[in-house]
C-alpha positions in Angstrom: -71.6 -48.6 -16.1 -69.1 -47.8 -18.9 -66.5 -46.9 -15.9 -67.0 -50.3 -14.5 -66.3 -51.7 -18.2 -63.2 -49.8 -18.3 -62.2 -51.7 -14.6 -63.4 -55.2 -16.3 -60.6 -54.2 -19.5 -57.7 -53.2 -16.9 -56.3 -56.9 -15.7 -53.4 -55.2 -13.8 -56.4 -52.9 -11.9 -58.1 -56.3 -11.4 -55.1 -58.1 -10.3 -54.4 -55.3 -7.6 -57.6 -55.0 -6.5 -57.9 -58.7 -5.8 -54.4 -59.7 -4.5 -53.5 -57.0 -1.6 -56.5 -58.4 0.6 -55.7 -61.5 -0.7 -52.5 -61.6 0.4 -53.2 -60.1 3.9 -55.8 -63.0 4.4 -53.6 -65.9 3.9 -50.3 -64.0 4.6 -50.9 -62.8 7.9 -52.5 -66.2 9.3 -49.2 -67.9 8.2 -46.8 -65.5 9.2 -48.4 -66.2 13.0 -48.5 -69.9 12.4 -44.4 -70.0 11.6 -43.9 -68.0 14.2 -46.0 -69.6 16.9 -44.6 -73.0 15.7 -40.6 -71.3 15.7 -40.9 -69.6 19.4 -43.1 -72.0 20.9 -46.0 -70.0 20.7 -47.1 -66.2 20.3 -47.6 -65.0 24.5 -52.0 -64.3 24.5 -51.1 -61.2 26.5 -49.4 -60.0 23.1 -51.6 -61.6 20.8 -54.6 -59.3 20.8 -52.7 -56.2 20.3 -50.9 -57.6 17.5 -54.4 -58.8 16.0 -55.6 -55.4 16.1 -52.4 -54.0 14.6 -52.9 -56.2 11.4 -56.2 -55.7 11.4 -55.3 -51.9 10.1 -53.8 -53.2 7.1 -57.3 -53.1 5.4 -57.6 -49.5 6.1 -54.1 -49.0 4.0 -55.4 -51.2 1.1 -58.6 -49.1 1.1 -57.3 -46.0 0.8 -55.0 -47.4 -2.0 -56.7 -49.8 -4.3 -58.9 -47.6 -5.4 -56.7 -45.0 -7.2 -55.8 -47.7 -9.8 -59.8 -47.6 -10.6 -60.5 -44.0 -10.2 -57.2 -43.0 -12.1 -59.4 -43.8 -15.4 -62.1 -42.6 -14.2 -61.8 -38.5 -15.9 -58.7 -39.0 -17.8 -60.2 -42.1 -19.8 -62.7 -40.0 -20.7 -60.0 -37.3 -21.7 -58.5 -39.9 -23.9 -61.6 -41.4 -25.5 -63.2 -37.9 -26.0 -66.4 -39.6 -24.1 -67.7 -37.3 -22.2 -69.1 -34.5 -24.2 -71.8 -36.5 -25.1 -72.5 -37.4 -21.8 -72.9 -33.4 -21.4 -75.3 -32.9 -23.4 -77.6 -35.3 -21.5 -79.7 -33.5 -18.4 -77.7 -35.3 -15.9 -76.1 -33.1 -13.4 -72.9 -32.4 -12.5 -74.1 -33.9 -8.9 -75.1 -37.1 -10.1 -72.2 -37.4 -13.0 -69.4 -37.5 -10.0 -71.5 -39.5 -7.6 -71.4 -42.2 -10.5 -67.5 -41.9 -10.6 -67.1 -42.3 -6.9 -69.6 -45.2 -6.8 -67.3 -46.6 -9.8 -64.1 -46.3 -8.3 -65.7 -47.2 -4.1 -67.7 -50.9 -5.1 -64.9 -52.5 -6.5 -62.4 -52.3 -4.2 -65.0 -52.2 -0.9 -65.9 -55.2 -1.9 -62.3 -56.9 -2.3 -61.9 -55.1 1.0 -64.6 -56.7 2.8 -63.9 -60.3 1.1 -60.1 -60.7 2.4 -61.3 -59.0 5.4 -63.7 -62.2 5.9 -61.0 -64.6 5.2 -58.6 -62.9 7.3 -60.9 -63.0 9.9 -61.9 -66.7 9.6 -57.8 -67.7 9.2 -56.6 -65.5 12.4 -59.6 -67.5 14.5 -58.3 -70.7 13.5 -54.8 -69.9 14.5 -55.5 -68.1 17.3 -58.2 -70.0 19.0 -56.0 -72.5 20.8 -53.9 -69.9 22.0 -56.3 -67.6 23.7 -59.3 -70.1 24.1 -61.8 -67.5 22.3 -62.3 -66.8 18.7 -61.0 -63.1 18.4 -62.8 -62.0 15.4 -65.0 -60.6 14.8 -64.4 -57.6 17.8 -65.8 -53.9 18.0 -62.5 -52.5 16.3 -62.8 -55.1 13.2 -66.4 -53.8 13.3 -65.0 -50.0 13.1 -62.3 -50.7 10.5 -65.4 -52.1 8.2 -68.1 -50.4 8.7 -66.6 -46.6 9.5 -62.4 -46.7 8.3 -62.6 -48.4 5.8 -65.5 -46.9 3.4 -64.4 -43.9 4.8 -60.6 -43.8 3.7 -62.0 -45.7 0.4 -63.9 -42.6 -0.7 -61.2 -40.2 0.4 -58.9 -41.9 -2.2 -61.6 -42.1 -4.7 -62.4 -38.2 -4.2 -58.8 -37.4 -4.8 -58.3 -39.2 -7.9 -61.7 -37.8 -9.5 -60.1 -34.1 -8.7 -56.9 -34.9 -9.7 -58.1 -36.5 -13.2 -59.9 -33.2 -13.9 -56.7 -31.4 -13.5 -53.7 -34.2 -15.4 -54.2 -35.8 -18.6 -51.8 -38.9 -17.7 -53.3 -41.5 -16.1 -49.9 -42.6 -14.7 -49.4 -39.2 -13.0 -52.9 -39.8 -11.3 -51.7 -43.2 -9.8 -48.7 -42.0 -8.7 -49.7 -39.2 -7.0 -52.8 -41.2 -5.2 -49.9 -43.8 -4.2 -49.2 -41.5 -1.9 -52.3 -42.2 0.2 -50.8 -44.7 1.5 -48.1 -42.3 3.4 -50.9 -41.3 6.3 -52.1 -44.6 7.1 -49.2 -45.8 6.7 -47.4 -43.0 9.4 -50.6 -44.2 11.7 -49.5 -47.5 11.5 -46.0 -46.7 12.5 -47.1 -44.6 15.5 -49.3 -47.1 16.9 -46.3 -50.0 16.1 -44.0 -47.4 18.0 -46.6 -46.8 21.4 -47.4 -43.0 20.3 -51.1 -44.5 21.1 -53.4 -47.9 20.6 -55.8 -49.1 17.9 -58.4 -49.0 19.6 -61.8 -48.1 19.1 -61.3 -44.4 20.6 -58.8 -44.0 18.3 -60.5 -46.0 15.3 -63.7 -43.2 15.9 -61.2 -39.8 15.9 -60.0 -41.2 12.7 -63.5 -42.0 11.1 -64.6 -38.4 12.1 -61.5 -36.6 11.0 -61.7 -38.9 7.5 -65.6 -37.7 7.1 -65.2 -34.1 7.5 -62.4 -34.2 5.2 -64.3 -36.1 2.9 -67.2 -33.7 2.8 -64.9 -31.1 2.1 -63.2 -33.0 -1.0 -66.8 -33.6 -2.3 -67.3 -30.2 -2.5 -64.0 -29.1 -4.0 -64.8 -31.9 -6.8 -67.9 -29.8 -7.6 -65.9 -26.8 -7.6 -63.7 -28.3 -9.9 -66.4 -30.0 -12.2 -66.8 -27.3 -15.4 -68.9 -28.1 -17.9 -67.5 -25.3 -19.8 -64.1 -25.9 -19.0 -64.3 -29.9 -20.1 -66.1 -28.5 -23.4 -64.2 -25.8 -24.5 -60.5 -27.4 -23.5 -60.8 -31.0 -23.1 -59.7 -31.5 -26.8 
């Protein structure tokens, strides 16, 4: 709860968190309508590839957006000197991180899964007189929101929580989960290049590769986790 009052304090977190799926929603839509209306008309044998390409964008913003949330989520408590007392308490180290990662996953999944809606609703009315079918909602927009997504989400989260327990600048925590965005991003790039298709094949290898990884990170955050340590030198 008080890590989600810490999110409600941070406009600029709010602001982020908000405007990339935002702007994907209404930018993408428009971006197809100007150039439908300046070439005469996107071809609908290139339309569903490209669709499916822009569809990926949500994966990028949620494996990003949330290090602006889970930045704060040790290192606040660094800085406030709040959680020795929460030490004391019988709550386990197990349930003390599954309370940041459910802090710094909700916010964002949910912004994620908002502008995915409105994307999806813009796209159909664009795209409906061109290929005669609404395109959204398919199988692959299905695996980008119910696997990818949450998936990448927690993988950012989980890397934020370990790097907090290790930096004591917030900044340095954002910057260096920024760079989440360098893997999905290079995926991106690969597909746009031919190296292979979004498709669902592909959308499952990457939600299996993205949950072992995240199991692992889990358990290096435990490993990481001291009570001792966070007593003794967190001062």
């Amino acid at each position: 709860m008080k890590d989600f009052k810490i999110f409600k304090r941070k406009k600029n977190v709010i602001y982020s968190t908000i405007l990339f799926p935002l702007i994907i929603a209404l930018g993408i839509p428009l971006v197809i309508n100007y150039t439908g209306a300046r070439s005469g008309g996107i071809p609908p044998v290139i339309l569903p590839g490209l669709l499916n390409a822009f569809a990926f964008f949500f994966i990028i913003g949620a494996a990003t957006l949330p290090t602006a949330i889970a930045s704060y989520s040790l290192v606040g408590e660094k800085l406030q000197k709040s959680m020795e007392p929460l030490l004391a308490t019988p709550v386990t180290d197990d349930e003390i991180l599954l309370g940041k990662v459910i802090s710094g996953f909700l916010p964002p999944i949910i912004a994620i899964y908002a502008g995915a809606l409105l994307f999806m609703a813009n796209i159909d009315r664009e795209t409906f007189p061109v290929l005669g079918y609404l395109f959204f909602p398919n199988l692959n927009m299905g695996i980008i929101l119910l696997m990818v997504a949450p998936l990448a989400s927690l993988l950012s989260v989980e890397l934020s929580i370990i790097m907090s327990s290790r930096l004591n600048d917030v900044r340095a925590v954002q910057q260096l989960g920024g760079l989440m965005v360098l893997p999905f991003a290079g995926l991106y790039v690969a597909a746009e290049i031919g190296l292979f298709s979004i498709d669902a094949g592909t959308l499952l290898t990457v939600s299996g590769a993205l949950l072992i990884i995240d199991v692992f990170l889990f358990i290096l955050s435990k490993a990481t986790f001291r009570r001792e340590e966070i007593l003794t030198r967190w001062k």
